[in-house]
Residue, then its C-alpha position, 0 to 999 in steps of 0.5 A: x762224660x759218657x752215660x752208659x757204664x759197665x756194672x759187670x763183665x766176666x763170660x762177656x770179655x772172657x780172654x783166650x789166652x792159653x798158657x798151659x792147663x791152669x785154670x782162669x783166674x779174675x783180673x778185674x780193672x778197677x776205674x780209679x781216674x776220677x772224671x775219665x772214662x775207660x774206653x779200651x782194655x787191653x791185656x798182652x802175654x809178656x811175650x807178645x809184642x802187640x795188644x791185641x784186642x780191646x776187652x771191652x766190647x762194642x761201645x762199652x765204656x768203665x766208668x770211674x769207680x766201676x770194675x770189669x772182670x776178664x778171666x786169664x790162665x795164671x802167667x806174666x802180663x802187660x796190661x793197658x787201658x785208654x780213656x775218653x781222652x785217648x790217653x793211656x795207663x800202662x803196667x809191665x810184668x804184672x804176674x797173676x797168680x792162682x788168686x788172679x790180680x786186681x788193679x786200679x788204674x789211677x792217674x798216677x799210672x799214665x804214659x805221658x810218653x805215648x799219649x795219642x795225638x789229636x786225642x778225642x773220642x772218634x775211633x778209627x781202627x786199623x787193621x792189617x790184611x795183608x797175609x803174610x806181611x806185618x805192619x811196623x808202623x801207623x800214622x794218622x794226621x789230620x789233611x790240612x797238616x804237613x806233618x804225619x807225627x809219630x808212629x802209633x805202634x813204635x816198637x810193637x808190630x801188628x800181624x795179619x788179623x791185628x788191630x790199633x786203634x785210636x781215638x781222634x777228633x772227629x775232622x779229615x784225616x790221611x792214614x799211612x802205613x808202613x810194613x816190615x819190608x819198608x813197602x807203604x799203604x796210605x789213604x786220603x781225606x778220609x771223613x772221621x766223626x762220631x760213627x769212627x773209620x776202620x781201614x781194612x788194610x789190603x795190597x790195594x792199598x799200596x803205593 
């Protein structure tokens, strides 16, 4: 399990999520996971249909028992958090009020559904460069296999800017993409280890 741990985030991850004049309240996430380290802390407007960021910067990690702070406008959220596994927790409709909310994410709170493939604890972010066009769907598979496996954003889109990312075992994989149009960018034999992969995503890319 990693060493290095957050004891306090607050101005550090503070979130921009604008939501008329209220002022922030805390929305601290609290490690409940026993063994399992928290990578990635993800916070969504109920509206919104993608992610976004991950609060927790660079390669900080939550561990268990320890707490972050981000500061939101009162409003209705969806909230997720990955672990060193890759596996992720998910509330839906968490409304925060003036006394903000806290949670703690306990093992009980895991998506079995969406569990990421070949989970381990290289990341290789993806991000969508493509101007005015929306990507609708991610595969990542290691090059020996035959297989792409399942879309990583089924059912969420990333625009221009956005960035998924997920947490694989460090070996060669190939990456497809897919954007709203059905047009497809895929790269090949690409080296994953330690250090992670980011795949700006531009139209040189396309096939």
């Amino acid at each position: 399990m990693k060493r290095k741990t957050i004891f306090y985030l607050a101005a550090v991850v503070g979130v921009v999520l604008s939501t008329g004049c209220l002022e922030k309240v805390p929305l601290v996430v609290t490690n409940g996971l026993e063994n399992y380290d928290i990578t990635c802390v993800y916070i969504s407007r109920g509206t919104d249909n993608i992610w976004g960021t991950n609060h927790l910067p660079g390669t900080d990690i939550l561990a268990p028992g320890r707490e972050a702070e981000v500061m939101v406008r009162p409003g209705v959220y969806d909230l997720q958090v990955t672990d060193e596994d890759g596996d992720t927790y998910t509330v839906q409709g968490v409304r925060i009020g003036t006394d903000g909310f806290n949670w703690t994410v306990t093992l009980d709170d895991i998506d079995i559904a969406t569990t990421v493939q070949y989970a381990g604890h290289c990341a290789v972010a993806v991000t969508n460069n493509l101007e005015s066009r929306t990507l609708s769907g991610v595969w990542l598979s290691p090059s020996s296999s035959g297989d792409w496996g399942n879309n990583h954003i089924n059912g969420e889109r990333l625009y221009h800017g956005d960035t998924y990312t997920a947490y694989v075992q460090s070996d060669t994989y190939d990456i497809y993409v897919e954007d709203e149009s059905g047009n497809t960018y895929t790269i090949w034999d690409v080296t994953v280890d330690s250090k992670g992969y980011t795949w700006p995503v531009s139209m040189k890319d396309a096939d």
